[in-house]
C-alpha positions in Angstrom: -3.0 265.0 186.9 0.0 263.1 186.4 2.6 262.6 189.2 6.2 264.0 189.3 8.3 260.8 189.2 11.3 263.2 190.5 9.6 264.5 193.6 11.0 262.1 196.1 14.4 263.6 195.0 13.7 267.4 195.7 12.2 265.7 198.7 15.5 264.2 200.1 17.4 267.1 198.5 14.9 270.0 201.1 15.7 267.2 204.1 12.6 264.8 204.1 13.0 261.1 205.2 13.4 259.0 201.9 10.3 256.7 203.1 8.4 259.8 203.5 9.4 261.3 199.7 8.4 257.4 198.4 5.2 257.3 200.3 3.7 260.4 198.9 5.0 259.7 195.8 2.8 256.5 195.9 -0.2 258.4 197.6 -0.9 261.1 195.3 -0.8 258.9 191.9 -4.2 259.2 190.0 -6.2 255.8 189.4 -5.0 253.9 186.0 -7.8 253.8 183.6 -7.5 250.7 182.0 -7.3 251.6 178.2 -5.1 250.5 175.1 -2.2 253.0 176.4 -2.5 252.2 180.1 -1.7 248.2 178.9 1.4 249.2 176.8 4.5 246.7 177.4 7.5 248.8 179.3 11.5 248.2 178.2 12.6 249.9 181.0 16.2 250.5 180.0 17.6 251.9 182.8 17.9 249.7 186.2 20.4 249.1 188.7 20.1 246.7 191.6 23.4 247.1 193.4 24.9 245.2 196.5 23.6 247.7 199.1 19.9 246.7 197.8 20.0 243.2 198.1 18.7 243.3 201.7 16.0 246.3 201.4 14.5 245.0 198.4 14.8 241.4 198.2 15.3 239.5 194.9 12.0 238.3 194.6 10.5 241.7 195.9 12.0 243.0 192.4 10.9 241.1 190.0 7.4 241.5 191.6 7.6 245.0 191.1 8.8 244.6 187.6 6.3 242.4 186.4 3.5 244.6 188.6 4.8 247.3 186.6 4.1 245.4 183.1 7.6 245.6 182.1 8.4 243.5 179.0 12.2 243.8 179.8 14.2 245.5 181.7 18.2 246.2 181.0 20.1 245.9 184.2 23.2 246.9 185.4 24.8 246.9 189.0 27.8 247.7 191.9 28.7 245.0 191.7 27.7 242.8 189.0 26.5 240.3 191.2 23.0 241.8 192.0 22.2 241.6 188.1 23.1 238.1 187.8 20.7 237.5 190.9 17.6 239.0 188.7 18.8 237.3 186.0 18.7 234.1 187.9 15.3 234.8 189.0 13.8 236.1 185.7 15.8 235.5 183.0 12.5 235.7 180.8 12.9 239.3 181.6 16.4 240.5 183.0 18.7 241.6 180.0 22.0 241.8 182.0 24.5 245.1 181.1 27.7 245.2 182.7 28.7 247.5 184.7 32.7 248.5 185.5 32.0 249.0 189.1 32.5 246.4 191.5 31.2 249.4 194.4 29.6 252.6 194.7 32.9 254.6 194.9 34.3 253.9 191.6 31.8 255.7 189.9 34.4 258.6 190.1 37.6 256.5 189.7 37.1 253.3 187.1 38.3 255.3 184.2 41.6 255.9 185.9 42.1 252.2 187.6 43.8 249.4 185.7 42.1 247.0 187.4 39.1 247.7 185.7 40.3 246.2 182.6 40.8 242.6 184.5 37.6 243.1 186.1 35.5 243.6 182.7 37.5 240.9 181.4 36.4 238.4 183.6 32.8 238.8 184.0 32.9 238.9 179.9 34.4 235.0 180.1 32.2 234.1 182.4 28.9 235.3 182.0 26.6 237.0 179.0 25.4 240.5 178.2 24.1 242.9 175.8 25.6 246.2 177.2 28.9 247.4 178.8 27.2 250.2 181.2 26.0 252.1 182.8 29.2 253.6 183.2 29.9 257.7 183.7 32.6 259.3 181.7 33.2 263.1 180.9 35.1 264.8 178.4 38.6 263.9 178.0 38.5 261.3 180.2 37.0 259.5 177.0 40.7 259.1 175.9 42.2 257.5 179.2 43.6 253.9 178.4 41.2 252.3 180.3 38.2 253.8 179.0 39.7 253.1 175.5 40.0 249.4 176.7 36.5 249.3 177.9 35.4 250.1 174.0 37.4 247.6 172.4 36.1 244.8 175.0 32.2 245.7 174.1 33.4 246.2 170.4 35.2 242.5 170.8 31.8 241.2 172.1 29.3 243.2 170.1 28.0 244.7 172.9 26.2 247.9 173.1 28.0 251.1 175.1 25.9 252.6 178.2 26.9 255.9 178.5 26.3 259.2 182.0 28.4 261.1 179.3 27.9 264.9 178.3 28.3 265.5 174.9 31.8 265.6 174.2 32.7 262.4 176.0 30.1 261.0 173.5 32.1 262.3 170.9 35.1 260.7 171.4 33.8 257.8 172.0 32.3 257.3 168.7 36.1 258.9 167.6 37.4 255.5 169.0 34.3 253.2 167.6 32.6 255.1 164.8 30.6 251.7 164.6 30.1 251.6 168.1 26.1 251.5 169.4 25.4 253.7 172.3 22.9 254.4 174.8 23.5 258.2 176.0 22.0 257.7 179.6 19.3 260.1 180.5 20.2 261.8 176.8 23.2 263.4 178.7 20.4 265.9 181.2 21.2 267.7 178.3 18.7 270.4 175.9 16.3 268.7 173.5 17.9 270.6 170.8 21.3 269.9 171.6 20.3 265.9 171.8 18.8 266.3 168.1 21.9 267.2 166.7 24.1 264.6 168.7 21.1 262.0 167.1 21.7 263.6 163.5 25.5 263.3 163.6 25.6 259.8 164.9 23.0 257.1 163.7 24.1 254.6 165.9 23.3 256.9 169.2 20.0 256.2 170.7 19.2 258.1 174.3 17.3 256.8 177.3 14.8 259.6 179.1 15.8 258.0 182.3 15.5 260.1 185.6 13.5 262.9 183.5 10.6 265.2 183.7 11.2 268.0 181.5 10.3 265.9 178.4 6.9 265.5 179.9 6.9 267.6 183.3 2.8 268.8 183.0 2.1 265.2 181.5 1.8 265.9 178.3 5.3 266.2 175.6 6.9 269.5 176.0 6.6 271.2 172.9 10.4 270.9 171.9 10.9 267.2 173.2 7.8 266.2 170.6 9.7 268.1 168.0 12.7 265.9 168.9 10.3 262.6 169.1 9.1 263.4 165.9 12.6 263.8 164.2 13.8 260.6 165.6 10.8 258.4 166.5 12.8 254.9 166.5 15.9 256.6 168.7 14.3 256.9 172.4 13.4 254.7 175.1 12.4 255.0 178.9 14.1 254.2 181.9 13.5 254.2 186.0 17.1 254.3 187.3 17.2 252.8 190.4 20.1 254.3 191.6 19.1 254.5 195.3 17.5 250.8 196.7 14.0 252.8 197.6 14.0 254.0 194.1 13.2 250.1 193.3 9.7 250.5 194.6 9.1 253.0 192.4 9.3 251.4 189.3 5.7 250.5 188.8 5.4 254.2 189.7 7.0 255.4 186.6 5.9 252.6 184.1 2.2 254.3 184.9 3.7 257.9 184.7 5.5 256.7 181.5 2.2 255.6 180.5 0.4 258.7 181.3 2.8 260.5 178.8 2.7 258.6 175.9 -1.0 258.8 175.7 -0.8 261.9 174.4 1.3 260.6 171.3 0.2 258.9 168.1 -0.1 254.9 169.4 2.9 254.2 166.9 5.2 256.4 168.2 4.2 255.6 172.0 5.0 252.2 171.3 8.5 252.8 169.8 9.5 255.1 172.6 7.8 252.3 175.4 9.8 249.4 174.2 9.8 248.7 170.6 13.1 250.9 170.3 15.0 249.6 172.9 13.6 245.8 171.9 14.9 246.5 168.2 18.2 247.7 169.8 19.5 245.0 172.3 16.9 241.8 171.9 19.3 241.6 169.0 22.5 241.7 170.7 21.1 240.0 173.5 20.3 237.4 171.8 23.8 236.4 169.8 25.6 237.1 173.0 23.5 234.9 174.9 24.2 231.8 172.3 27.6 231.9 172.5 29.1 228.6 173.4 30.4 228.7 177.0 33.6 229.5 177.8 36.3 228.2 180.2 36.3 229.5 183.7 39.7 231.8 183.1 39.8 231.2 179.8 41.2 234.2 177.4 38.6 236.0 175.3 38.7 235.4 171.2 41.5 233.5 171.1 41.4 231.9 167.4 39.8 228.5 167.9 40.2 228.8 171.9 43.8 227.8 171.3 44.4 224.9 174.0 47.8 225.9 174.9 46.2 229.3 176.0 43.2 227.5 177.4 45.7 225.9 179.8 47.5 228.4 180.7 44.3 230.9 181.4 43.3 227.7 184.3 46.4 227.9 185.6 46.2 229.2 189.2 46.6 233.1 190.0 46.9 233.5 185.7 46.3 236.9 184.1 45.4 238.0 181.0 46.2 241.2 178.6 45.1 242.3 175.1 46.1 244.3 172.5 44.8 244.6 169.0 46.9 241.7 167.6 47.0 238.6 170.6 46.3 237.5 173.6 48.3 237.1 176.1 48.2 234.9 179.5 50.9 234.9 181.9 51.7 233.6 185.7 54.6 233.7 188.3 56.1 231.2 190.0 56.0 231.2 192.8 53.2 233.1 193.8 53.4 235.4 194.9 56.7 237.7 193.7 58.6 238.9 197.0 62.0 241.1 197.1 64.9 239.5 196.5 63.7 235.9 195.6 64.0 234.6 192.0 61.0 233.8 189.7 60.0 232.4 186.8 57.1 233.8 184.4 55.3 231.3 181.7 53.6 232.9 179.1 51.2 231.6 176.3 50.7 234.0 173.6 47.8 233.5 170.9 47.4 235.8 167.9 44.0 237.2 167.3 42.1 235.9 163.9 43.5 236.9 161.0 46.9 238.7 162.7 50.1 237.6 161.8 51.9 234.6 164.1 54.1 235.3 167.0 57.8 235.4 166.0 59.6 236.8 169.0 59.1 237.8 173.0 61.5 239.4 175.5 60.1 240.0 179.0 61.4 242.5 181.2 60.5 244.4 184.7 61.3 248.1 185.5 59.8 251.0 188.5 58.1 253.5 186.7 57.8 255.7 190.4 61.3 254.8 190.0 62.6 255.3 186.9 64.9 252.3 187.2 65.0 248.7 185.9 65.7 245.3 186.7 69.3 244.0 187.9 68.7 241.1 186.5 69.0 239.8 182.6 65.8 236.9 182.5 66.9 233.7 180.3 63.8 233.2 177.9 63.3 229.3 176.6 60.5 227.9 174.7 57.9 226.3 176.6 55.3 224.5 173.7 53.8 226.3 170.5 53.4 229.6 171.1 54.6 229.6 174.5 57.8 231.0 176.8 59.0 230.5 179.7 61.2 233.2 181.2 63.9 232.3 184.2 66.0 233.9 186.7 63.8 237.2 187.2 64.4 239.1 190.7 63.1 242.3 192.1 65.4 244.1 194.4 63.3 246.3 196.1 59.6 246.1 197.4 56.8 248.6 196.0 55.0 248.6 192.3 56.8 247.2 189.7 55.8 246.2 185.9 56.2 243.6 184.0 56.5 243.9 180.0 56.1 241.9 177.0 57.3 243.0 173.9 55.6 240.6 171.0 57.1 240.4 167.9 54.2 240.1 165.2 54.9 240.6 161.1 58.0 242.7 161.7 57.1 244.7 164.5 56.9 244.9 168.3 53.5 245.2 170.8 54.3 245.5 174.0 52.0 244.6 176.8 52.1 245.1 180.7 51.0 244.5 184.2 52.0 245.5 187.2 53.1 243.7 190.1 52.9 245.0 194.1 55.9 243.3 195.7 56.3 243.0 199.3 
């Protein structure tokens, strides 16, 4: 009899220590027959090893587990993004690294609504390599927030694939924004079998992960309805542990042999798509372009045409930021640094046009207090500062709080306007 890889949950949930739940989970697994099925390569697409695991699983300890389990790959994502790029590190013949907007735990329920996000994203994507933006979570019309929206330009910028804890509608609108985006609906949105066909049927770039399920398989065998779905759409599923607790880690062989124990039941084909051949014909691909991109600068802007060196610079400069929009780049610092009340500054900006978008024929940079409602006293004087560059004097903000700065880029005849804001103290 196949085990219940969900029982240590219900355990927790009814008040049982989590070593307990884990433990019997582990006692009451039947022997593994070695056969053709039992031996089938894992893609286990759905792992997180975030910073409050680092100490109760070790590094090492992981990718043990992994490779007991007979995982081919595994896609990882984490709070923050540093305990991916310690697996990665460690087995980078098996760690495909996602990346994840959450730099902790609590954001899960905030990212979509936090500007810094954007930054945060932006960074990691300069400085290291993935084939996924996710897991993230994202409901409804949250979809349409700004930084949401940003998060599906960056992975469409970078070809990367979209990990989505989405229901149904957030999907939607997602593939509103990207209708050539590629997405993974995480855990196929806990939603009905039925339901999931007919999100597959509307969108063939949306694959689903069975991560953190039973009712496909819950007596061990296919249910009825899932086979149906299988059947429909044999190269559009793949499996998944989430780890989304550190003692869920030890577990993973535990569900590569319950995964196992499922498939048998299937044609060997079909078993094999749904095991890893799916999820290796989605993101080895991407994986592998996105991993032979040339390096880029520490701070350096992303896509800028020819990595412009002017904008190179200026990205290197100390405490520089950068901001997008669909037409340019554009990197900016004070000085000094940082802005207090009632002392002038200065702001350089380097500005390079995307590929293929029109050059930059005008700037005027301004400051006002949205909380507010009120601008700046003071009129900046703008001079050039090299190709494509500004400089903008005589800035001063007159009282402490949030305040944001805005450039409005003239481009073929008319105006984008990008901003950041500014605590001043």
């Amino acid at each position: 009899m196949a085990t219940d890889p969900f029982a240590d949950r219900r355990r927790r949930r009814a008040g049982a220590p989590a070593g307990w739940a884990l433990a019997a989970a582990i006692v009451v697994a039947p022997p593994v027959a070695r056969s053709d099925v039992e031996a089938l390569p894992i893609f286990d697409a759905h792992v997180h090893y975030s910073h409050d695991a680092w100490e109760v699983a070790p590094t090492a300890d992981v990718i043990a587990l992994m490779r007991k389990a007979g995982l081919r790959h595994a896609l990882v994502s984490s709070s923050d993004d540093e305990g991916t790029q310690r697996l990665f590190a460690a087995a980078p013949d098996l760690i495909v690294p996602s990346l994840r907007p959450y730099r902790k735990r609590g954001e899960i329920s905030t990212w979509m609504r936090d500007d810094s996000i954007v930054a945060h994203l932006e960074d990691r994507l300069r400085r290291y390599r993935y084939a996924a933006i996710g897991e993230f979570h994202l409901y409804g019309a949250d979809a349409d927030l700004p930084v949401p929206r940003r998060l599906v330009q960056l992975a469409k910028r970078h070809g990367l694939i979209l990990h989505a804890h989405s229901d149904a509608d957030a999907i939607e609108r997602l593939f509103a924004q990207d209708p050539d985006a590629r997405v993974i609906w995480a855990h196929a949105g806990f939603d009905r079998p039925e339901r999931v066909r007919e999100l597959l049927r509307k969108y063939p770039r949306l694959w689903a992960d069975l991560a953190f399920r039973s009712d496909h398989a819950a007596a061990g065998r296919p249910d009825p309805e899932w086979r149906a779905a299988f059947d429909e759409f044999p190269d559009r599923f793949m499996v998944g542990t989430d780890t989304f607790t550190p003692e869920r880690l030890f577990y993973i062989p535990e569900h590569a042999s319950w995964t196992r124990g499922w498939l048998a039941s299937l044609p060997p084909a079909l078993a094999e798509r749904i095991a890893w051949r799916n999820a290796d014909a989605l993101i080895a691909p991407v994986w592998k372009a996105n991993r032979e991109r040339p390096p880029v600068a520490a701070g350096a802007p992303p896509d800028t045409p020819g990595d412009a060196a002017h904008c190179l610079r200026a990205a290197q400069a100390p405490g520089a930021r950068t901001l997008e929009s669909a037409g340019l780049v554009l990197v900016f610092r004070t000085r000094p640094q940082p802005v207090r009340v009632g002392e002038r500054f200065s702001v350089d900006a380097a500005l390079c046009p995307r590929a293929g978008a029109a050059s930059v024929e005008g700037l005027a940079i301004d400051a006002a207090m949205p909380a507010h409602r009120h601008g700046m006293n003071y009129a900046p004087v703008l001079r050039a500062g090299g190709a494509q560059a500004w400089v903008a004097d005589g800035l001063l903000f007159h009282m402490p709080g949030r305040w944001q700065l805005s450039f409005d880029v003239r481009l073929a005849g008319r105006t984008e306007r990008l901003a950041a804001d500014l605590d001043v103290r």
